[in-house]
FIKE-187674 format. One record per residue: residue number from 1; residue in one letter; x negated, y negated, z of N, C-alpha, C in turn. Coordinates in nm, 2 decimals. Layout:
REM FIKE-187674
(NUM,"a",(X,Y,Z),(X,Y,Z),(X,Y,Z))
...
END
This chain:
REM FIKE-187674
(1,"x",(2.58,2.15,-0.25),(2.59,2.10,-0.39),(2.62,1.95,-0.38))
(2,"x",(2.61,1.90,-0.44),(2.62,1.75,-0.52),(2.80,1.72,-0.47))
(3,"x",(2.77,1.60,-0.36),(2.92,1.55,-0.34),(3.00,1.49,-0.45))
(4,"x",(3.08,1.57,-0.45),(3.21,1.52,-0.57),(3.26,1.33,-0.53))
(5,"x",(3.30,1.27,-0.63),(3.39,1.18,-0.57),(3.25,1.01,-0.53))
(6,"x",(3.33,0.95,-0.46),(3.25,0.85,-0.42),(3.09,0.84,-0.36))
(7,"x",(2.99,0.75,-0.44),(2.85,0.76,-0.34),(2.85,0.65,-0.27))
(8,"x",(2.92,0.63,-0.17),(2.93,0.50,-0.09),(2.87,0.51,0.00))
(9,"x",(2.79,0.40,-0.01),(2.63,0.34,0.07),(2.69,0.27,0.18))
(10,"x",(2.57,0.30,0.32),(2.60,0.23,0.40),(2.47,0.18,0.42))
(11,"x",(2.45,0.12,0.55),(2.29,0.07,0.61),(2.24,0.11,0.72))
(12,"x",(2.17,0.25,0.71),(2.04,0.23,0.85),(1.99,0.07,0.89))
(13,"x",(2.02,0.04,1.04),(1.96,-0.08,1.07),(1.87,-0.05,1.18))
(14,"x",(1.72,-0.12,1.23),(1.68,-0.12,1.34),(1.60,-0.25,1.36))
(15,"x",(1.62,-0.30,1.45),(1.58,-0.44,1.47),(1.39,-0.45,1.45))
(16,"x",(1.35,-0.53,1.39),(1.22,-0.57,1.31),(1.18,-0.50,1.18))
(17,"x",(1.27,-0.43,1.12),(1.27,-0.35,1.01),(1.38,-0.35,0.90))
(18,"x",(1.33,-0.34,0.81),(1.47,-0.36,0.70),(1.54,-0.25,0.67))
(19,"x",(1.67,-0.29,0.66),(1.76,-0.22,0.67),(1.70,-0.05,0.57))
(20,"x",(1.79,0.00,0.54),(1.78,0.15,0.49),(1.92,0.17,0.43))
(21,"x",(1.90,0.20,0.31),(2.01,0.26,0.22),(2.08,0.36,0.24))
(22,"x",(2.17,0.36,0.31),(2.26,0.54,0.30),(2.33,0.56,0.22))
(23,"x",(2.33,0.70,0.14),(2.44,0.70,0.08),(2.52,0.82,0.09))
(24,"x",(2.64,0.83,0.04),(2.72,0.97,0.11),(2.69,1.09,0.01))
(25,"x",(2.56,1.18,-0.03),(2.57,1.24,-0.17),(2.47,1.36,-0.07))
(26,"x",(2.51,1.45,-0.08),(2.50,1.56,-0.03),(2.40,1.64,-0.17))
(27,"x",(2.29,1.72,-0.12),(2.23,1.77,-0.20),(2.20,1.88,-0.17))
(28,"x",(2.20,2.01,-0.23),(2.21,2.16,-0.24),(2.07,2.20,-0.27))
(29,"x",(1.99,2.23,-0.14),(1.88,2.27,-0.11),(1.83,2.39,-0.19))
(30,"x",(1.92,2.45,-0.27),(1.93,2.59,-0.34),(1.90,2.58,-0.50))
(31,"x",(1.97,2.44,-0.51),(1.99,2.36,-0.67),(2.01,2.24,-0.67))
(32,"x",(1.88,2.13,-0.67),(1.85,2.04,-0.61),(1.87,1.92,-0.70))
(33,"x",(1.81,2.00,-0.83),(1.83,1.87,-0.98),(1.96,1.77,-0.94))
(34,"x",(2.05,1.92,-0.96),(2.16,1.81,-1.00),(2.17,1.70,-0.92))
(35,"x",(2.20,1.69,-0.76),(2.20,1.62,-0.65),(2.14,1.52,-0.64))
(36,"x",(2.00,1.53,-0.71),(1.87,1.46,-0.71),(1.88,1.35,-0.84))
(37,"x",(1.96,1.36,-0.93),(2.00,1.32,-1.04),(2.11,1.20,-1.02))
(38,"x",(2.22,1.26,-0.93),(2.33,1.17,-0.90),(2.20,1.11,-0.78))
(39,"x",(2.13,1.12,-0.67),(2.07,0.99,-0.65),(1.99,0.90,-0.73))
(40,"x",(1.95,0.92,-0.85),(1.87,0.86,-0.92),(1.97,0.75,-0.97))
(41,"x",(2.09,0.82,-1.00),(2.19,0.67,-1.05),(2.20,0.57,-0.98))
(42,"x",(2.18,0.62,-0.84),(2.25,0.47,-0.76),(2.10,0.37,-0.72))
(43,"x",(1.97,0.47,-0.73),(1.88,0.38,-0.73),(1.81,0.35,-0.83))
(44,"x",(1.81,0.41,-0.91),(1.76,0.31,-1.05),(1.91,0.37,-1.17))
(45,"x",(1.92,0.23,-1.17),(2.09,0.26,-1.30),(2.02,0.22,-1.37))
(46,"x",(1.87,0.14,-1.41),(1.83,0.10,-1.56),(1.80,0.22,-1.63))
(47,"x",(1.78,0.34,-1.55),(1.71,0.46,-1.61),(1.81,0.55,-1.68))
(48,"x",(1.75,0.61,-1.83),(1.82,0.64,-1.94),(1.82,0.80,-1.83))
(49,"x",(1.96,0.89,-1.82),(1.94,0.96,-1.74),(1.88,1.08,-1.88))
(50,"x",(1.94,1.06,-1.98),(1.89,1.21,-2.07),(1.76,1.19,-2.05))
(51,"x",(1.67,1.12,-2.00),(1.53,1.11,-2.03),(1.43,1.14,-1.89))
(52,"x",(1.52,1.15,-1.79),(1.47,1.14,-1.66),(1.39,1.29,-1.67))
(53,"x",(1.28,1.33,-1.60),(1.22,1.42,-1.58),(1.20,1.46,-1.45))
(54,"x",(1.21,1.61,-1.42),(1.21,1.62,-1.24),(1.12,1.70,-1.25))
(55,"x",(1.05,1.72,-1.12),(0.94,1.81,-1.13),(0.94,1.90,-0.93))
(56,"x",(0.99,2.03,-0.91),(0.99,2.08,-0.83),(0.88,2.10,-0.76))
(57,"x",(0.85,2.06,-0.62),(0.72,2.08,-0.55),(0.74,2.23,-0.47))
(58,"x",(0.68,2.29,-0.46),(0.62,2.42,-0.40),(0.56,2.45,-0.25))
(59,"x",(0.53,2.37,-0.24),(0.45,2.36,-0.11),(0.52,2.37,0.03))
(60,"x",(0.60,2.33,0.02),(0.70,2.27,0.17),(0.76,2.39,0.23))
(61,"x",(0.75,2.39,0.33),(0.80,2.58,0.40),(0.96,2.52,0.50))
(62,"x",(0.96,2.44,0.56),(1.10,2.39,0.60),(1.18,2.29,0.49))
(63,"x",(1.17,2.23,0.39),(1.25,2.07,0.30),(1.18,2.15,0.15))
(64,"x",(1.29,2.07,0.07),(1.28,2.12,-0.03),(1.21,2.01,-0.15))
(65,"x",(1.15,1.98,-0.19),(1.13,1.86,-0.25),(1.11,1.85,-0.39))
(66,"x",(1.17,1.71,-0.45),(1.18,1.74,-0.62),(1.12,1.55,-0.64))
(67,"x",(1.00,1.53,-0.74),(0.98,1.42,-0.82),(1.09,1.36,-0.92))
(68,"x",(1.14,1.26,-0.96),(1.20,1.25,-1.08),(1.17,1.13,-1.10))
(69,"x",(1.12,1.10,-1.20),(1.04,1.01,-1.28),(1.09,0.96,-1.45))
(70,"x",(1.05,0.88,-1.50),(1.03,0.87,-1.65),(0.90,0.86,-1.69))
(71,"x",(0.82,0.80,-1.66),(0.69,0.78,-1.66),(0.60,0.94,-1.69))
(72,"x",(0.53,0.92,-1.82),(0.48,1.05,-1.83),(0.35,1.09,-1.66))
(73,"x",(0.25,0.95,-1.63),(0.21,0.96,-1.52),(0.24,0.99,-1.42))
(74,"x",(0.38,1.00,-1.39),(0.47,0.99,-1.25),(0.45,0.85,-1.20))
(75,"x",(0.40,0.74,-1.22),(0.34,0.60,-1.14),(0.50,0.57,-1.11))
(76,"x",(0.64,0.60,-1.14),(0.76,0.58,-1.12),(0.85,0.67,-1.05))
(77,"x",(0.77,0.77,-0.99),(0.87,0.87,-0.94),(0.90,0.83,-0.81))
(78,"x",(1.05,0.89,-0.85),(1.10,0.86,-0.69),(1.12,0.99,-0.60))
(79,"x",(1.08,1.06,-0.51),(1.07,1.13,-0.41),(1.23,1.17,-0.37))
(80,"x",(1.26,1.27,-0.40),(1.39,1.31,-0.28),(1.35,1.42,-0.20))
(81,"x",(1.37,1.43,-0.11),(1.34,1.53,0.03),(1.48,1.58,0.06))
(82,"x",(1.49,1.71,0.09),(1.63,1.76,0.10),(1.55,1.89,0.24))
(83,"x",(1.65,1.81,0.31),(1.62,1.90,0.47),(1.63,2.07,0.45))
(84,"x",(1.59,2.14,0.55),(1.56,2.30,0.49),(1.73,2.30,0.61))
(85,"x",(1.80,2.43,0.60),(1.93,2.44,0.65),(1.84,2.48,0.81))
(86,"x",(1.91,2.39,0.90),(1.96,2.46,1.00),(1.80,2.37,1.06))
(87,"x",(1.73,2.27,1.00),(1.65,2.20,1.04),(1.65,2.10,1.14))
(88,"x",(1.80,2.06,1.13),(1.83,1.97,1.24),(1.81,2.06,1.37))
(89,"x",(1.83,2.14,1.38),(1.82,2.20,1.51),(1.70,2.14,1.60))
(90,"x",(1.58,2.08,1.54),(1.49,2.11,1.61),(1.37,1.96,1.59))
(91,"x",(1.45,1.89,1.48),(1.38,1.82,1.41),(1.52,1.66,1.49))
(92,"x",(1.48,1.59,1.55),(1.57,1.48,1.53),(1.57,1.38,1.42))
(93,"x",(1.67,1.40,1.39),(1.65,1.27,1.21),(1.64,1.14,1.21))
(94,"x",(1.73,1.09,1.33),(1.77,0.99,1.37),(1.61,0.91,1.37))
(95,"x",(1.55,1.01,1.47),(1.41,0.95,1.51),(1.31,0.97,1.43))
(96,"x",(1.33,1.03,1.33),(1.25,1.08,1.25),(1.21,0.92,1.13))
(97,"x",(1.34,0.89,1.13),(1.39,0.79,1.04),(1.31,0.68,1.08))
(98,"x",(1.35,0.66,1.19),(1.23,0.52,1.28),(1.07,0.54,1.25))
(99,"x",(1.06,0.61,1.30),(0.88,0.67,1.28),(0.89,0.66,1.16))
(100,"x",(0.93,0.69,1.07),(0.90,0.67,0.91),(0.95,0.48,0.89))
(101,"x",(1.00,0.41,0.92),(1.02,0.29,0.94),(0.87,0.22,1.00))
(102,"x",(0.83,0.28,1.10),(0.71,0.24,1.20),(0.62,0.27,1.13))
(103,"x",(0.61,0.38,1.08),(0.47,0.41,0.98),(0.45,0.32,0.87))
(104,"x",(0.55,0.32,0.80),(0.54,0.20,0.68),(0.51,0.11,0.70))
(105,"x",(0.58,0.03,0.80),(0.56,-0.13,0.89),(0.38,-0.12,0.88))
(106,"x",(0.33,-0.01,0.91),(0.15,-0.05,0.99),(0.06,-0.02,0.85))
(107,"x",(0.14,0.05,0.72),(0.08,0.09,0.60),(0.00,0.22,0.59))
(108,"x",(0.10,0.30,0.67),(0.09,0.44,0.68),(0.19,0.56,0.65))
(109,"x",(0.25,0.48,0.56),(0.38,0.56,0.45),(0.42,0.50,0.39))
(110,"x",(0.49,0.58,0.25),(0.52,0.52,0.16),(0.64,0.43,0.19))
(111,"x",(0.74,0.37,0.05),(0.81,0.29,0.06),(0.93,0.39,0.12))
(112,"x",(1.04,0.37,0.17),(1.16,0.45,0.18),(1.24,0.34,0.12))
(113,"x",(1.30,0.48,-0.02),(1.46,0.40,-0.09),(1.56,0.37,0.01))
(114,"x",(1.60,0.52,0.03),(1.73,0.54,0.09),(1.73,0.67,0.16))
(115,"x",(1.84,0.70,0.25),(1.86,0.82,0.31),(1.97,0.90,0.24))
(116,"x",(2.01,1.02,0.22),(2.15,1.09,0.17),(2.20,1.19,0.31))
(117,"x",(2.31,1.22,0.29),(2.39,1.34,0.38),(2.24,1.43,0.41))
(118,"x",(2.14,1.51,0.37),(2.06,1.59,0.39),(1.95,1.56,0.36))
(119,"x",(1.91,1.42,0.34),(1.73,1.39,0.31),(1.72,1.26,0.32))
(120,"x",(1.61,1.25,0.23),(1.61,1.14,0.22),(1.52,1.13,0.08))
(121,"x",(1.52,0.96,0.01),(1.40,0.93,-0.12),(1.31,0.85,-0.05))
(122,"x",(1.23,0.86,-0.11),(1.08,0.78,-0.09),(1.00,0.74,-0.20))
(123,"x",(0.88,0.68,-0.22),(0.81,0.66,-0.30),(0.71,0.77,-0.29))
(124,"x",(0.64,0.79,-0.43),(0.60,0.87,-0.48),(0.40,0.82,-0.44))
(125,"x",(0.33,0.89,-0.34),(0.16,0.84,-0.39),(0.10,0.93,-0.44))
(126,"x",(0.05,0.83,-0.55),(-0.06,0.95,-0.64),(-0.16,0.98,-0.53))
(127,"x",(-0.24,1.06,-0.60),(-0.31,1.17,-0.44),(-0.33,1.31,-0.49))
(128,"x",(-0.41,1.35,-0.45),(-0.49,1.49,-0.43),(-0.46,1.61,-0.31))
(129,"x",(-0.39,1.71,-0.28),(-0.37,1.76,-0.18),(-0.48,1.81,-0.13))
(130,"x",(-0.56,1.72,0.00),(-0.66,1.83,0.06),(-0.65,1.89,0.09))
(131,"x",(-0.77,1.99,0.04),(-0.80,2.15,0.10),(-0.92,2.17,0.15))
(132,"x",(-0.95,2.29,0.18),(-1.05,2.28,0.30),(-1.18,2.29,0.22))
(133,"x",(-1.17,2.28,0.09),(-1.31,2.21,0.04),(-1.35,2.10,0.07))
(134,"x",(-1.26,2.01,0.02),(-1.28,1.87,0.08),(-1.28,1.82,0.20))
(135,"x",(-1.17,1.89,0.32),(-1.22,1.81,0.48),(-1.34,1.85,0.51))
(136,"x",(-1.43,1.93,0.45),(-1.57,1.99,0.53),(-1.65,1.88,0.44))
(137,"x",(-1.61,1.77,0.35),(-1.72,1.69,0.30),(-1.68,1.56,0.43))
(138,"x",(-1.82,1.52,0.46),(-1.85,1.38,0.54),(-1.76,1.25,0.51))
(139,"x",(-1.77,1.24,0.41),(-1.70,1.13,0.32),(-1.52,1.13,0.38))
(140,"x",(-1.49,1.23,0.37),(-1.34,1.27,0.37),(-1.28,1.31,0.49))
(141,"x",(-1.36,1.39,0.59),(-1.33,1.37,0.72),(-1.31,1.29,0.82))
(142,"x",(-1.44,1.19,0.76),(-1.44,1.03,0.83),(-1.30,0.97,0.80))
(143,"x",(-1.28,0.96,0.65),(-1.13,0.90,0.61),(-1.03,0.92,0.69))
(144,"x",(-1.04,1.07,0.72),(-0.94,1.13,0.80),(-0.94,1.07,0.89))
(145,"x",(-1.01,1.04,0.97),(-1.02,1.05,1.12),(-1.00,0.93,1.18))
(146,"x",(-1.06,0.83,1.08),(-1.00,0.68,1.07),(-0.83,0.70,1.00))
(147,"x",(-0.78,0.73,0.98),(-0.63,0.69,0.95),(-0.59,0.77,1.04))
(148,"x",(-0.60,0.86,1.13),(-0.50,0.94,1.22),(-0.56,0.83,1.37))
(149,"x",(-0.67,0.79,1.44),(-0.67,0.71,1.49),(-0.62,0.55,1.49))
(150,"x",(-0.56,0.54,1.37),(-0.51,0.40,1.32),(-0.32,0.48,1.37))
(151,"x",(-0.29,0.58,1.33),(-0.17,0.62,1.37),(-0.17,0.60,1.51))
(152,"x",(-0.29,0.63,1.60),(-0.26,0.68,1.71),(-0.26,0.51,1.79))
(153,"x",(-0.25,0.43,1.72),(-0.30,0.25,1.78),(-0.18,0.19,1.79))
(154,"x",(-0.11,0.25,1.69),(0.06,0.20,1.70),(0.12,0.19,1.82))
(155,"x",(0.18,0.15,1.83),(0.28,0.15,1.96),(0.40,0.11,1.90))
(156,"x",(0.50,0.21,1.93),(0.61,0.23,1.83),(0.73,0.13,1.93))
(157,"x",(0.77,0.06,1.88),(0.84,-0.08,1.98),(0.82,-0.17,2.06))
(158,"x",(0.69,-0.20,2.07),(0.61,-0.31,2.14),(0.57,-0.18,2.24))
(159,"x",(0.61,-0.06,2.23),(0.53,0.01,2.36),(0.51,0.14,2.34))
(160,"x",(0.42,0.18,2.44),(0.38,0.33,2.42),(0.52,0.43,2.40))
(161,"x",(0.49,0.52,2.23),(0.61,0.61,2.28),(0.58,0.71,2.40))
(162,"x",(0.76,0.77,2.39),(0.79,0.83,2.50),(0.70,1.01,2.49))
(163,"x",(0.68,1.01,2.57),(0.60,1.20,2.58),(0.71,1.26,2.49))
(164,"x",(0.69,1.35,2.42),(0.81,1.44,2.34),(0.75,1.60,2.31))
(165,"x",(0.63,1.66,2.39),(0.58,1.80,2.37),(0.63,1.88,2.46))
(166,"x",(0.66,1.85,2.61),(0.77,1.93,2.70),(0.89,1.95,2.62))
(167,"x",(0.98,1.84,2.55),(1.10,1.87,2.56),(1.10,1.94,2.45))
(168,"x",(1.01,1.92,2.36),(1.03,2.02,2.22),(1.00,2.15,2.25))
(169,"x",(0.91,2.20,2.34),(0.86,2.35,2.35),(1.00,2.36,2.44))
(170,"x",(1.07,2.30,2.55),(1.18,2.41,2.56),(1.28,2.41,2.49))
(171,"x",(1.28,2.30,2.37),(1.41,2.31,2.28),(1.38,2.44,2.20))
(172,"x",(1.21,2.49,2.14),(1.18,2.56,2.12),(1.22,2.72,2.14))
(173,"x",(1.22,2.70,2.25),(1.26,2.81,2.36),(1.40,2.85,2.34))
(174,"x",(1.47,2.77,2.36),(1.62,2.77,2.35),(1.67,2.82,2.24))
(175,"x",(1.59,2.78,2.09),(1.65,2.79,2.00),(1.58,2.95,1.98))
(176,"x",(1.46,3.01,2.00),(1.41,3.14,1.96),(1.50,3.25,2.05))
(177,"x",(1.56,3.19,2.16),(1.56,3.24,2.30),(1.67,3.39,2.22))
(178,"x",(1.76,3.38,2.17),(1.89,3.47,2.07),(1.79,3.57,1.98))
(179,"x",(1.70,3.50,1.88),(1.62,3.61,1.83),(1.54,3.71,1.91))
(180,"x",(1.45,3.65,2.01),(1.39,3.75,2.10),(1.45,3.83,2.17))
(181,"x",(1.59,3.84,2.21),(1.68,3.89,2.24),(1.71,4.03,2.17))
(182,"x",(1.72,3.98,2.05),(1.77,4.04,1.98),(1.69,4.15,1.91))
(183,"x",(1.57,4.09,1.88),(1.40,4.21,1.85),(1.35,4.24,1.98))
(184,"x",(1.44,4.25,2.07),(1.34,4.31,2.13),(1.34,4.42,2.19))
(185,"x",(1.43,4.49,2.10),(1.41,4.74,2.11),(1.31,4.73,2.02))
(186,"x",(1.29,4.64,1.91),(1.16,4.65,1.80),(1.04,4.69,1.86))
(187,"x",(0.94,4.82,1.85),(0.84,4.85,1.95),(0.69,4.77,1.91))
(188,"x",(0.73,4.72,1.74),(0.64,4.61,1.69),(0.64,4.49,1.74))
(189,"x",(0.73,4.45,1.79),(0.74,4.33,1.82),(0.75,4.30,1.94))
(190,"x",(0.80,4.40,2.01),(0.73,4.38,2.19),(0.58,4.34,2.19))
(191,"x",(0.53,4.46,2.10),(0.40,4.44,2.12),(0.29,4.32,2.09))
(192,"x",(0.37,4.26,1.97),(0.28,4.16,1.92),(0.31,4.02,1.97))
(193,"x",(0.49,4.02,2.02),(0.51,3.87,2.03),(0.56,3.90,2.20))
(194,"x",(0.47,3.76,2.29),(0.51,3.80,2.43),(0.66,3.77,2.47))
(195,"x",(0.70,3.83,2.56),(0.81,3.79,2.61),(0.90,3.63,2.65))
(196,"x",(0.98,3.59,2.61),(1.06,3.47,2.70),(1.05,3.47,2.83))
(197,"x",(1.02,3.57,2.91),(0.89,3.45,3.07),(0.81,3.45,3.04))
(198,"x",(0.67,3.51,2.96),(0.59,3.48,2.95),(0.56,3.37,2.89))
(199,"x",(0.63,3.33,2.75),(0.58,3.20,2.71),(0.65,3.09,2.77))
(200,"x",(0.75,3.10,2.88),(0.77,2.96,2.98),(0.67,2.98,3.10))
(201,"x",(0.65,3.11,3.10),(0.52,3.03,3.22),(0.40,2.98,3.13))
(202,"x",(0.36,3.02,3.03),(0.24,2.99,2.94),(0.28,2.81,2.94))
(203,"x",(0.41,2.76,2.92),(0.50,2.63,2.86),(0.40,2.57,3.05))
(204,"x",(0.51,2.64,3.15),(0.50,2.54,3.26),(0.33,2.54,3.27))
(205,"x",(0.24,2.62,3.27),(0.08,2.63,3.28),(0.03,2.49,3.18))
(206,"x",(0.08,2.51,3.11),(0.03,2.40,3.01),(0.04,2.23,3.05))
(207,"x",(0.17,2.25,3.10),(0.25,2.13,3.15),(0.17,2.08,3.29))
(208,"x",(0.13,2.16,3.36),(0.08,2.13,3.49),(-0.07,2.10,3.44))
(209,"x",(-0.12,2.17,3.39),(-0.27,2.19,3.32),(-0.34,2.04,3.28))
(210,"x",(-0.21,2.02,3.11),(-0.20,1.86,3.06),(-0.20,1.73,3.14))
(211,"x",(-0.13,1.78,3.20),(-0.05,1.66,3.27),(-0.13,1.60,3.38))
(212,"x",(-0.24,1.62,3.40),(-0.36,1.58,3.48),(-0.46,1.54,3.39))
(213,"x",(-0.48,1.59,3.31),(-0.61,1.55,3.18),(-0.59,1.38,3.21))
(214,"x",(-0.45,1.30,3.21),(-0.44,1.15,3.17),(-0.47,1.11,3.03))
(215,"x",(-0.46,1.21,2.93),(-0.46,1.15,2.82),(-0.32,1.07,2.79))
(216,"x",(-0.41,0.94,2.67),(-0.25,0.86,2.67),(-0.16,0.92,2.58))
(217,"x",(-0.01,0.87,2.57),(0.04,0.91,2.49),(0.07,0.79,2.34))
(218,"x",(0.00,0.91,2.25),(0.05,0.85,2.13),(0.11,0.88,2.05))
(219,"x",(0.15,0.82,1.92),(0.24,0.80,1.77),(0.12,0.98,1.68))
(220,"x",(0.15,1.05,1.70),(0.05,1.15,1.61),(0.16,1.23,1.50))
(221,"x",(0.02,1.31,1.45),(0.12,1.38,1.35),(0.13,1.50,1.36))
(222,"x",(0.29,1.53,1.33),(0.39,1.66,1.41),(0.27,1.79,1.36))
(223,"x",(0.21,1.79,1.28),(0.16,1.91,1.22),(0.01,1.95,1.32))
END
């Protein structure tokens, strides 16, 4: 829920980028308005709050996300993102935070307000969610392909980022390692999902396999 008491801001800093708003306001991934509401005071206080409008997004399978705007268009909405529980595990924020700094910097994300205890705000782009009508048109694919190659041109601090697909598949591992454990008298689930050696030898196969190809390493997208 919505931290009681003081919203006292601090500053994400990283050198060639401007600072970042923090504030101490905790938001209840369960019941998000209200939370979402106390951030809207601290970043826009001209806005009449009886009048503010929120609008719950649906789509998001790990973060929970809510619009709030006055603008009947939305051209004013500000974006809160509220982390899914237990997301840190697997997700670094810290770094997450930069890359969303780095992206913006090259004009490949939106503005970032601020960050809170569990998210973060952003700006709002009007936009269409593709679907697979549209990537199969020429027009739209091309677009695609030119803005994920323009991701991949970055060089995130004057240099190539660091490899990060080893250490996430065994964090991966680590963190499933207790569930598989635990399903596995399930006679469904032996059967469907391989074993914990099997998918670290699948992990090391891969690693030995890649790791000769010489592709470079770039800035891409986690999905």
């Amino acid at each position: 829920m919505a931290e009681k008491g003081s919203a006292a801001a601090g500053l994400h800093g990283r050198r060639g980028y401007p600072a970042v708003r923090c504030l101490g306001i905790a938001v209840d991934e369960n019941n998000v308005r209200p939370g979402a509401l106390q951030l809207i005071r601290e970043l826009r206080p001209q806005w009449e709050m009886a009048r503010v409008k929120t609008k719950l997004f649906t789509d998001g399978i790990t973060n929970k996300l809510m619009a709030c705007y006055m603008d009947e268009g939305m051209a004013d909405a500000v974006l809160v993102r509220v982390y899914g529980r237990k997301t840190e595990l697997f997700v670094d924020r810290e770094n997450e935070l930069k890359n969303f700094q780095v992206l913006r910097a090259h004009g490949c994300a939106p503005n970032l307000y601020c960050t809170f205890q569990n998210g973060l705000c952003y700006e709002f782009m009007q936009g269409t969610a593709l679907g697979p009508e549209h990537v199969r048109r020429p027009q739209i694919f091309r677009l695609i392909a030119w803005e994920m190659a323009k991701i991949h041109t970055i060089h995130a601090n004057g240099s190539l980022p660091k490899p990060s697909l080893w250490y996430k598949l065994h964090k991966y591992l680590t963190i499933v390692k207790t569930e598989l454990i635990t399903k596995a008298s399930n006679p469904r689930f032996r059967q469907e999902v391989p074993s914990l050696e099997v998918l670290e030898q699948e992990v090391a196969w891969l690693k030995e396999y890649l790791s000769q190809l010489g592709s470079p390493i770039v800035l891409c997208h986690n999905d």
